[in-house]
PATORDO-64006 format. One line per 3 residues: their letters; for each residue x, y, z of C-alpha. Coordinates in pm, 1 decimal. Example, Ala and Ser with C-alpha at 12.3 -4.5 7.8 and 13.67 -1.06 7.14 Angstrom:
2
as> 1230.0/-450.0/780.0 | 1367.0/-106.0/714.0
***
This chain:
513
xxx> 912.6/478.3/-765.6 | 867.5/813.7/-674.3 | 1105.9/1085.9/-801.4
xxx> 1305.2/1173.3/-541.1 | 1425.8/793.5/-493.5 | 1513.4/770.8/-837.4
xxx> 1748.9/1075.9/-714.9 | 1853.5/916.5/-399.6 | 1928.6/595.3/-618.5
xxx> 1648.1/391.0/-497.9 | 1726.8/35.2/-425.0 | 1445.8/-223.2/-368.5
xxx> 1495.6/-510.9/-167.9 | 1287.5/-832.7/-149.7 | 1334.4/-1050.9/198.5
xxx> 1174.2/-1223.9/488.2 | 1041.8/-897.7/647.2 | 1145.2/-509.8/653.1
xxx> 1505.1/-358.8/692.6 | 1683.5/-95.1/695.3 | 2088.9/-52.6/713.4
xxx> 2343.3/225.5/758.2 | 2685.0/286.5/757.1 | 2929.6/585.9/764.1
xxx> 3319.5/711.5/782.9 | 3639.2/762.1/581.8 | 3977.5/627.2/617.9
xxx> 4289.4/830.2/508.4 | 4612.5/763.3/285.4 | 4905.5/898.3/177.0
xxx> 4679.2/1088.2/-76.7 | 4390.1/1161.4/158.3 | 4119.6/909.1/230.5
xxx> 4047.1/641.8/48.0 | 3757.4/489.6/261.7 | 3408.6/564.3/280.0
xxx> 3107.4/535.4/589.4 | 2830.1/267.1/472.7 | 2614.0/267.0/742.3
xxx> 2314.9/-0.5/752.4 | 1964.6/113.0/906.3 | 1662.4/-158.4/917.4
xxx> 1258.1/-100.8/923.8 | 943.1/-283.7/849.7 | 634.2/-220.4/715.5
xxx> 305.9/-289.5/931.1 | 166.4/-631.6/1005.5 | -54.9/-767.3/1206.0
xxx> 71.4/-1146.9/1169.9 | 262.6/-1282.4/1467.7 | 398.8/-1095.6/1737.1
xxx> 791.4/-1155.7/1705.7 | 1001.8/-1184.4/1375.3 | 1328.0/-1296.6/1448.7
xxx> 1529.1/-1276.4/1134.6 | 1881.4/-1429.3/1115.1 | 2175.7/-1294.1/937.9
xxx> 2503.6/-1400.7/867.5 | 2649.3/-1154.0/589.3 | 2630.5/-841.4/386.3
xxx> 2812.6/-812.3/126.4 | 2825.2/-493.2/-131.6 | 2933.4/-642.1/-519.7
xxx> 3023.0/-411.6/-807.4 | 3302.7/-379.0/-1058.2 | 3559.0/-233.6/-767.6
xxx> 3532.5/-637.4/-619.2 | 3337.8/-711.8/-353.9 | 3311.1/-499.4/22.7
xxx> 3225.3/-726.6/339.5 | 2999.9/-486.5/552.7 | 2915.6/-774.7/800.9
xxx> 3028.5/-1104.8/795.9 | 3054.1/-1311.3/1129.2 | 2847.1/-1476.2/1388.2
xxx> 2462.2/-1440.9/1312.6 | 2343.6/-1147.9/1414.0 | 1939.8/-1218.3/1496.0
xxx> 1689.1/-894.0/1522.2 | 1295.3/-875.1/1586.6 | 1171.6/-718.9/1301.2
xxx> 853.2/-641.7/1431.5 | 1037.5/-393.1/1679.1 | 1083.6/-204.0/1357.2
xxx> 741.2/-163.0/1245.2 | 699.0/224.1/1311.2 | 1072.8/340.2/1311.4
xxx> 1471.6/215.9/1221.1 | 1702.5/86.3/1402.6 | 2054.5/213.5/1300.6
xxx> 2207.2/-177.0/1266.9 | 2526.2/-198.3/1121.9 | 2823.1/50.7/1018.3
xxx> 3124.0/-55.7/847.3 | 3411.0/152.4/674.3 | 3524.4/15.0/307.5
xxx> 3725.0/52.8/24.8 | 3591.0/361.3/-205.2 | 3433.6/240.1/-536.7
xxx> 3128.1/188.0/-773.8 | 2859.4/-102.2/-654.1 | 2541.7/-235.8/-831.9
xxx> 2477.6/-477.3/-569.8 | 2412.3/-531.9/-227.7 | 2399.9/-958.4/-112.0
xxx> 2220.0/-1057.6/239.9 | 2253.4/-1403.1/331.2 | 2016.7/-1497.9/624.7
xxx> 2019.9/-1826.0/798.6 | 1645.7/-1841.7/943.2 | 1315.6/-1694.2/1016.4
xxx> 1129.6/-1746.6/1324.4 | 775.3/-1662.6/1361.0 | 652.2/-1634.1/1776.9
xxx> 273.0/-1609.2/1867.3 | 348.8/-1515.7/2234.3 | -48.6/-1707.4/2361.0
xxx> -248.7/-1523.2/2637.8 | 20.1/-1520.9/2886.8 | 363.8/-1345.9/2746.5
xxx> 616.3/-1465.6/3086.4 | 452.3/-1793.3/3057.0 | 599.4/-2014.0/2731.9
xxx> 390.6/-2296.5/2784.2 | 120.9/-2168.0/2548.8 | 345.6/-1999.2/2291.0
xxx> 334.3/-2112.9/1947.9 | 656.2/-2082.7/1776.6 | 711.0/-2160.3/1373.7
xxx> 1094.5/-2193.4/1222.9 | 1118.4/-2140.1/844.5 | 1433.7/-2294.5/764.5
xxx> 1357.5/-2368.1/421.5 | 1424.1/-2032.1/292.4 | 1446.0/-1999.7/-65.3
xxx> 1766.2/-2006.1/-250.5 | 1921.1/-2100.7/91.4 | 1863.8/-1758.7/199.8
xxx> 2097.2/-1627.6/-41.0 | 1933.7/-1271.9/-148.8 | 2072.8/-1015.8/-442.7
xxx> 1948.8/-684.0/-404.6 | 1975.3/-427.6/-719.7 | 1975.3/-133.0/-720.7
xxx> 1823.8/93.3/-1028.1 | 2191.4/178.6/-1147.9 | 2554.7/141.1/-970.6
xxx> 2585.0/406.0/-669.1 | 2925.9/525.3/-575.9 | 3111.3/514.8/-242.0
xxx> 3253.3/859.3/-225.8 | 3623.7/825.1/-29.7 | 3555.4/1053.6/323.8
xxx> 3178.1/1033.7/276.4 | 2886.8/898.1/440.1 | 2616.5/620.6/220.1
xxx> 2328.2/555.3/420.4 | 2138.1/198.9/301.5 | 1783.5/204.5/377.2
xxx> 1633.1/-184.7/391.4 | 1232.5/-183.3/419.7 | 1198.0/-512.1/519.3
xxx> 800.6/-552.9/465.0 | 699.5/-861.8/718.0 | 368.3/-896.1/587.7
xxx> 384.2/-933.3/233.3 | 717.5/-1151.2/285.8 | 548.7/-1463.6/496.5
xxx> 259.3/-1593.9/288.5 | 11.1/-1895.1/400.3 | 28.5/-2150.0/113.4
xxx> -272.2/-2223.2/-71.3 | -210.0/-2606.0/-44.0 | -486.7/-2710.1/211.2
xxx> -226.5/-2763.5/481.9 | -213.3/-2388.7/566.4 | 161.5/-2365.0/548.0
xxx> 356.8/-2154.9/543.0 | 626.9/-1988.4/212.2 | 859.8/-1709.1/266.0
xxx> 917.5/-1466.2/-53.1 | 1125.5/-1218.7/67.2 | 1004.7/-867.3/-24.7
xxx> 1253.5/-563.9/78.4 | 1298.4/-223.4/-44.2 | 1625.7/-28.2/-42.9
xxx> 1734.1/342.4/-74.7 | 2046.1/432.1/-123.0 | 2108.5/808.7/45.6
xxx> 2449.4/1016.7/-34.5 | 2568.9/1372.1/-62.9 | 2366.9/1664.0/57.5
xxx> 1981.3/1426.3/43.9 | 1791.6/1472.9/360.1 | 1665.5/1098.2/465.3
xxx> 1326.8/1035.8/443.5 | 1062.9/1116.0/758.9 | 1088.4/803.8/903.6
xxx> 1170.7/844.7/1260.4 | 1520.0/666.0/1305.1 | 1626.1/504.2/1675.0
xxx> 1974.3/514.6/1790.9 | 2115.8/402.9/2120.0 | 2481.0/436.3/2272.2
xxx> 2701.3/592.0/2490.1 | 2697.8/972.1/2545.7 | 3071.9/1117.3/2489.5
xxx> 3040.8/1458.2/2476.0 | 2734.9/1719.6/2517.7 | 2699.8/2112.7/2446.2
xxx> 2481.3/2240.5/2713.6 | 2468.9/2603.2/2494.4 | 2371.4/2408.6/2166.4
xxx> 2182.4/2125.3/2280.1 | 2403.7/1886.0/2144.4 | 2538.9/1556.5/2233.2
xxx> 2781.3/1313.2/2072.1 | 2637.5/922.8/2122.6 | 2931.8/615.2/2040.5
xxx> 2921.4/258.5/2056.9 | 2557.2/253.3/1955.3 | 2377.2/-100.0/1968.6
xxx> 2132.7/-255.3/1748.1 | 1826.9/-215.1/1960.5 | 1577.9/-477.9/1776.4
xxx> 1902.5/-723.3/1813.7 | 1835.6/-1023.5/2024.3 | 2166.4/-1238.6/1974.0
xxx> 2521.2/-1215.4/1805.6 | 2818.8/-986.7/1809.4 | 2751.9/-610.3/1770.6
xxx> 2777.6/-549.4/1436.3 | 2794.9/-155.0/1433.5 | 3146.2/-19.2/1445.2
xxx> 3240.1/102.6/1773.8 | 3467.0/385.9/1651.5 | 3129.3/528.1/1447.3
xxx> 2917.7/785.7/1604.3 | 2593.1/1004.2/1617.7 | 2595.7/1386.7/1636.7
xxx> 2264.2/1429.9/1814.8 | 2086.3/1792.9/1784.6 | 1869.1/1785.0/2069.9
xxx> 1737.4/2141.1/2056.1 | 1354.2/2119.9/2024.0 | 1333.3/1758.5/2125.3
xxx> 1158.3/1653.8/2480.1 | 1370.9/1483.5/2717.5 | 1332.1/1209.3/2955.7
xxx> 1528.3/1124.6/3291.2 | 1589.7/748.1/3401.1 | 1256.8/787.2/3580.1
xxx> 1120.0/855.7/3250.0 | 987.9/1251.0/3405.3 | 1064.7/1507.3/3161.3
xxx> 1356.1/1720.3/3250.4 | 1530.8/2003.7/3095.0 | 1909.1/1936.1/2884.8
xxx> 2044.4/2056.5/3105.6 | 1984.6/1787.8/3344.0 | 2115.2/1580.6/3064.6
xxx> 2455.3/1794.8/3125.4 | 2453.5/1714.8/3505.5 | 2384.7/1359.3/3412.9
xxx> 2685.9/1290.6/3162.1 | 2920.8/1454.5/3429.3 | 2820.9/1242.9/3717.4
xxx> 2855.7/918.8/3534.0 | 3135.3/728.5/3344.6 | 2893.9/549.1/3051.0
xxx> 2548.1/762.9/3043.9 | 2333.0/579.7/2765.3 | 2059.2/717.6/2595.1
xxx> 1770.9/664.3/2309.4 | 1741.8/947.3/2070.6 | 1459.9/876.5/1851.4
xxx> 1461.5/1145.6/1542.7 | 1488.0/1230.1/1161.3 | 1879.1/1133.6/1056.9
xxx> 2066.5/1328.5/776.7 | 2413.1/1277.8/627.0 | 2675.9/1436.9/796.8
xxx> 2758.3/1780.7/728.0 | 3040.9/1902.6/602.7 | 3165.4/2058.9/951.5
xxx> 3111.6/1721.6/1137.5 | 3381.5/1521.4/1318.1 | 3565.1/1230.7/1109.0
xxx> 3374.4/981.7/1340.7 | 3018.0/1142.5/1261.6 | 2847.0/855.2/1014.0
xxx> 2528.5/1032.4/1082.2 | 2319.0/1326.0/1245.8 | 1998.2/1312.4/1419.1
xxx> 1752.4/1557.1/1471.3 | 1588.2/1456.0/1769.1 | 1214.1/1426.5/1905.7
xxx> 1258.7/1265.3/2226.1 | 1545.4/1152.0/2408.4 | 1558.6/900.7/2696.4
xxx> 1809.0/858.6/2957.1 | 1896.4/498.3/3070.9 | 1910.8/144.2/2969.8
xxx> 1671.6/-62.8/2718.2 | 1474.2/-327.8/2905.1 | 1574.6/-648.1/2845.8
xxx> 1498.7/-973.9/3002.2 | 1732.2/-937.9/3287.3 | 1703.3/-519.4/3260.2
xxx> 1449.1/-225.5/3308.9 | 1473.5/-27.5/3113.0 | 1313.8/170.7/2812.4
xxx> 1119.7/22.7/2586.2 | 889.2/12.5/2239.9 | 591.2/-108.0/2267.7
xxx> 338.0/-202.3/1986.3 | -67.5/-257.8/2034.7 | -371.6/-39.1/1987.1
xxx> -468.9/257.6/2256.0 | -820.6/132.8/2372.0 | -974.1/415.0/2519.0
xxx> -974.8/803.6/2495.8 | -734.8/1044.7/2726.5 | -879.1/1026.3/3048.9
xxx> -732.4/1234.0/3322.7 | -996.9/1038.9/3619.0 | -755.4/833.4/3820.3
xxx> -446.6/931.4/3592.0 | -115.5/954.5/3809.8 | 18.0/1247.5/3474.7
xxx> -134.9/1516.9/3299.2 | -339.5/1276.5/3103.2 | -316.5/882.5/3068.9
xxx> -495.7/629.0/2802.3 | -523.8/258.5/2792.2 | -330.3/17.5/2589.7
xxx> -317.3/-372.1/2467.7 | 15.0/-435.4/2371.0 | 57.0/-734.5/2094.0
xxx> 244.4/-958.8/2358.8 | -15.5/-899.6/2658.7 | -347.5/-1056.9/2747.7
xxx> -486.5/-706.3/2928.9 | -467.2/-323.1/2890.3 | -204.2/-159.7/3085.4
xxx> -225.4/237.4/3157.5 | -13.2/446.7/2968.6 | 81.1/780.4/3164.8
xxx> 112.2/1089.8/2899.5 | 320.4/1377.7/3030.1 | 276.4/1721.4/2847.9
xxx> 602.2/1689.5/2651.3 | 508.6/1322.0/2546.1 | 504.0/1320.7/2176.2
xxx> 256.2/1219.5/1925.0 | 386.3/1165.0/1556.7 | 258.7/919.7/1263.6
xxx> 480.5/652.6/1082.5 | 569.6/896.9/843.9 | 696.7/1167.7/1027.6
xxx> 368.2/1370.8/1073.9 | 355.2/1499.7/1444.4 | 31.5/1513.8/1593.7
xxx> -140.1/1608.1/1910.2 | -187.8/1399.2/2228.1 | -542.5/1495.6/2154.6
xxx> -498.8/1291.6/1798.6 | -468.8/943.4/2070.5 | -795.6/775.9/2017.3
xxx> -990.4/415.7/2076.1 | -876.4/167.9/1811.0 | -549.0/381.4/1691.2
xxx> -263.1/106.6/1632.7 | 101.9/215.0/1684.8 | 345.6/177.2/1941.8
xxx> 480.7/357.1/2241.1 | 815.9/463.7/2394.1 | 777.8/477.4/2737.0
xxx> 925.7/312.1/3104.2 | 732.8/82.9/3300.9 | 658.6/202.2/3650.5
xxx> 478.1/102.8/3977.4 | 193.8/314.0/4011.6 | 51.2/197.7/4367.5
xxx> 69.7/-136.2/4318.3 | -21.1/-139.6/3939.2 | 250.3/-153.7/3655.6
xxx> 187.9/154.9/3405.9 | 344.1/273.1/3153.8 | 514.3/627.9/3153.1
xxx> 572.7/744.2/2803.1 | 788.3/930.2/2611.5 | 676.2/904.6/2227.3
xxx> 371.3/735.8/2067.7 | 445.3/652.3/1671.7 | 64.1/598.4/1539.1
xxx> 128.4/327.3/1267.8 | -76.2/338.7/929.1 | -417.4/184.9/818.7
xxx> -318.5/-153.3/705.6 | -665.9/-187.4/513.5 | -533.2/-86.5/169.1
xxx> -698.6/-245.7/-127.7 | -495.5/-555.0/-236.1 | -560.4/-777.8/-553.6
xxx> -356.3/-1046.2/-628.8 | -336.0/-1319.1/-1010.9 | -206.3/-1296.4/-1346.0
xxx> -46.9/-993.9/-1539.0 | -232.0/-995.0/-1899.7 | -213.5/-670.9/-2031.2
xxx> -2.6/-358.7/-2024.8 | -83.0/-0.1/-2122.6 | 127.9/267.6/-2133.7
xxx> 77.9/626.2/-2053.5 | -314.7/611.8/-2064.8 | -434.4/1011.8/-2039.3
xxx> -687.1/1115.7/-1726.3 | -748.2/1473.4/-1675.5 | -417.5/1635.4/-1673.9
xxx> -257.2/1314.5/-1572.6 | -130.4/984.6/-1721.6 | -86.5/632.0/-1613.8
xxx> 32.2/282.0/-1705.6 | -215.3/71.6/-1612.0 | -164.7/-346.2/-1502.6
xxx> -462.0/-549.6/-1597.4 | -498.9/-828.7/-1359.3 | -651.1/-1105.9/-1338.9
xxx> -751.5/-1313.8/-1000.0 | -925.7/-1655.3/-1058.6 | -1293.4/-1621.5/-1018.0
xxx> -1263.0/-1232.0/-1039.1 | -1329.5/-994.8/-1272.4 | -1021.7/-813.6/-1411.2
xxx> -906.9/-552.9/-1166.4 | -706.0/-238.1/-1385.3 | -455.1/-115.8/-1156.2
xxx> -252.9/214.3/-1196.0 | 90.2/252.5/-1183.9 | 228.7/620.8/-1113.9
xxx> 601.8/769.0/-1054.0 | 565.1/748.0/-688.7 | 462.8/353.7/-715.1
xxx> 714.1/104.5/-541.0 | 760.8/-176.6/-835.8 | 991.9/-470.6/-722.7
xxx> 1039.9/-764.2/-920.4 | 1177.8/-1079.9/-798.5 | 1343.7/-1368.8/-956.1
xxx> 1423.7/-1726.0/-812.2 | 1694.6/-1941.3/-1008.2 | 1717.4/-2199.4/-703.6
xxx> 2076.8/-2032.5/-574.5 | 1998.8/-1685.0/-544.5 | 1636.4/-1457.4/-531.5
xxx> 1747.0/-1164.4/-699.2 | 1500.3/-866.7/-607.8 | 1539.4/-567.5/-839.5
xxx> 1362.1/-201.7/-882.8 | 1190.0/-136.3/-1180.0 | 1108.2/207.8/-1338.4
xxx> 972.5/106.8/-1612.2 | 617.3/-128.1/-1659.5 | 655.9/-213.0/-2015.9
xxx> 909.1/-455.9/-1944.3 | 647.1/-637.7/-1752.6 | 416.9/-631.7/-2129.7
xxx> 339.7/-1010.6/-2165.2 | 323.4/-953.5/-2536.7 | 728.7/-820.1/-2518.7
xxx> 780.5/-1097.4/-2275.5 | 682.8/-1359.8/-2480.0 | 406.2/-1300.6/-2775.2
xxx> 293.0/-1664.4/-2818.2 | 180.6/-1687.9/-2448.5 | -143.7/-1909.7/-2483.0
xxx> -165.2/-2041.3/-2137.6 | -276.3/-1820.4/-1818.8 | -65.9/-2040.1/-1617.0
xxx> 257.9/-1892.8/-1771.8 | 157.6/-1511.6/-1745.3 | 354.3/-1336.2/-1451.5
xxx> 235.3/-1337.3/-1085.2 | 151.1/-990.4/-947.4 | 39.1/-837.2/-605.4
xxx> -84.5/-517.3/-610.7 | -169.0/-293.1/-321.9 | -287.6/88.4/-258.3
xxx> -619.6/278.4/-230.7 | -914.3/192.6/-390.0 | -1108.1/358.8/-635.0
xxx> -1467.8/419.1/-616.8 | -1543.7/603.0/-859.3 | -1672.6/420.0/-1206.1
xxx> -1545.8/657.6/-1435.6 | -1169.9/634.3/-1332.0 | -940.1/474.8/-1561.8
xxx> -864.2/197.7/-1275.7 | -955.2/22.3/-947.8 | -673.5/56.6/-743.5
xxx> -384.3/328.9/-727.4 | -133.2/140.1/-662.2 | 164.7/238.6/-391.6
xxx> 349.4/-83.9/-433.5 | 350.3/-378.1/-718.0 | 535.1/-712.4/-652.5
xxx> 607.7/-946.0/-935.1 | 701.1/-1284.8/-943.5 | 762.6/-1564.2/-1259.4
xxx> 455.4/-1818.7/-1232.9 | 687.5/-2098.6/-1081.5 | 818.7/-1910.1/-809.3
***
């Protein structure tokens, strides 16, 4: 894992699909406070399997030698996780009881997987799979590389990846089922640490804006991906939004200035918005009920669409066609085939429409191309007759054709010189396939996971020679007892390297899991 999560205190988290969580706040005693903000935010990694996730939770739990700290436990609370494929959601919040922690325990009560057919209003040809059968009960330890401390009056951010595509696996059994292995990576993010440049989605209430800073204060934010349960964010938490720099959108989804924002939040009693941005930890000037701040690239006035709504809304697909400006009702329009639609709809681009990549690079509208995945922002809109889609944000997701080589760990070696550079390298072997030499650098996401039969404990590992099969156990003689490992990154062409595949993430499992 890369050096600056070992500094954040890196957590990695192995589940269904992708997730991220934050929380924030303090609480006050007769000595000051004694509290701190843990607030929850959820993402996934890209997949192209299914076209709805719906992941069920019923707790969260935080374990360490203070005792244990309920962050959510309560009706289930059930989210798409494919809604988080190119951003987070900020999902739950909770204030709790200052202390030291070295574990954080999700129990989730399902997995639903939905192939929406040709027609998405029409049900009759969807295709819907519930994993119930989720291993250990759905009981899932997360562990962190070493115990991280809630700071009393502070904010910890949680960060679960929940990575959809390497968690649901067909099984090799001839019946083409179907076996969960939950894979999730967590970061833990205190003190002065700027999160990481994935774009973060809130949306809430506007209570106050500063039409001379451009700033706005959003409360009783929702769960956006959420499709059932309680709101599980605390209500008294909220978002300092800097809006200065960021394009914003009316309830029409037309650009306007802030200050129409301003004109906006005085005419109406609950105002809602979606500020999509880069989060950081509160500074130190921020209100008590600041659990996070958000730099913002777009924000959009209104509701979220939901089936009885308009409303905004995210979109995922793949932009089929260059900008065009022939026959475009904006500056510039482009076609697009969402996942859950059976023909291209047009997609109207506005001049301050933004353009970024999954990991916060922004691009150019120019950068929109035939064949680019990702997903848009945007409110749908009758153009003449014809539905289109006016949009605020495109989020291009990345190329999902990294190398991949899955089979037995049989060899580890340690800090193997290449140029100025050294590696560990994982020799692998795949049945009917030569063995593939992978390397395994600082920045490499290595998650192990462990199934007893009550609990899959998923832990972040730092360092590879634990993983030596001749440490493990030097009298291995059968293959069949050598660890299970999934390794994924970009290939290497080059014969003279000292591997095959640089890896960016390694999964490892015992051989009967």
């Amino acid at each position: 894992m890369s050096a600056f999560k070992r500094c954040c205190a890196a957590l990695l988290l192995s589940i269904l699909c992708g997730f991220l969580v934050a929380c924030g706040g303090s609480g006050s005693g007769g000595g000051g406070p004694t509290t701190g903000q843990v607030v929850v935010t959820l993402t996934d990694g890209p997949t192209d399997i299914y076209e709805r996730m719906l992941v069920t939770i019923t707790s969260m739990t935080l374990i360490g030698s203070g005792g244990q700290q309920v962050l959510y436990d309560g009706p289930p609370v059930t989210f798409d996780l494919l809604q988080l494929r190119d951003r987070a959601d900020l999902a739950f919040s909770q204030r709790v009881t200052a202390g030291d922690f070295s574990k954080i325990r999700l129990e989730l009560a399902g997995l639903t997987l939905m192939d929406l057919g040709d027609d998405p209003l029409n049900p009759i040809d969807d295709v819907v799979v519930v994993l119930d059968n989720l291993p250990a009960n759905g009981k899932i330890d997360l562990n962190p590389q070493g115990p991280f401390t809630v700071t009393p009056g502070e904010t910890t951010v949680i960060e679960l990846d929940m990575d959809a595509r390497r968690s649901v696996q067909v099984v090799e059994n001839g019946n083409g089922g179907l076996k969960v292995r939950p894979v999730i990576f967590t970061n833990i993010y205190q003190g002065d640490v700027i999160l990481p440049s994935r774009l973060v989605r809130v949306f809430g209430t506007v209570e106050a804006v500063n039409e001379t800073a451009q700033t706005m204060k959003v409360c009783e934010t929702e769960f956006v991906a959420q499709l059932d349960g309680p709101a599980p964010v605390d209500p008294t938490s909220c978002i300092q939004i800097f809006a200065n720099g960021a394009s914003h959108f009316g309830t029409d989804g037309v650009a306007i200035p802030f200050a129409d924002i301003v004109t906006a939040f005085n005419a109406s009693d609950s105002l809602k918005v979606t500020s999509i941005g880069f989060a950081s930890l509160p500074g130190t000037a921020a209100a008590d009920d600041i659990v996070l701040e958000l730099d913002a690239v777009v924000d959009e006035l209104g509701p979220r669409r939901d089936n009885t709504m308009a409303g905004w809304e995210t979109t995922t697909g793949t932009v089929t066609s260059d900008p065009f400006t022939t026959g475009c009702a904006s500056s510039q329009c482009v076609d697009f085939l969402a996942s859950e639609a059976g023909a291209d709809i047009t997609v109207q681009l506005q001049a301050e429409s933004r353009v970024f990549t999954r990991d916060g690079t922004e691009l150019g509208q120019g950068d929109l191309s035939a064949g680019l995945a990702g997903a848009f922002d945007g409110l749908r809109v009758d153009n003449g007759g014809t539905e289109e889609l006016r949009a605020s944000l495109f989020v291009a997701g990345p190329d999902a054709g990294d190398a991949t080589v899955s089979g037995r760990l049989t060899a580890v070696d340690l800090d193997v010189p290449f140029g100025t550079n050294t590696f560990d390298i994982l020799t692998v072997h795949a049945d009917g396939v030569e063995a593939v030499e992978v390397c395994v650098t600082a920045d490499t996401d290595v998650l192990r996971i462990l199934t007893d039969g009550a609990t899959v404990t998923i832990a972040d590992l730092l360092d590879p020679a634990v993983l030596d099969p001749e440490v493990l156990n030097p009298e291995l003689l059968d293959p069949a007892d050598y660890l299970l490992i999934e390794a994924s990154g970009a290939a290497i062409a080059d014969p003279d390297d000292v591997c095959d595949i640089d890896a960016a993430v390694v999964i490892v499992e015992d051989p009967a899991a």
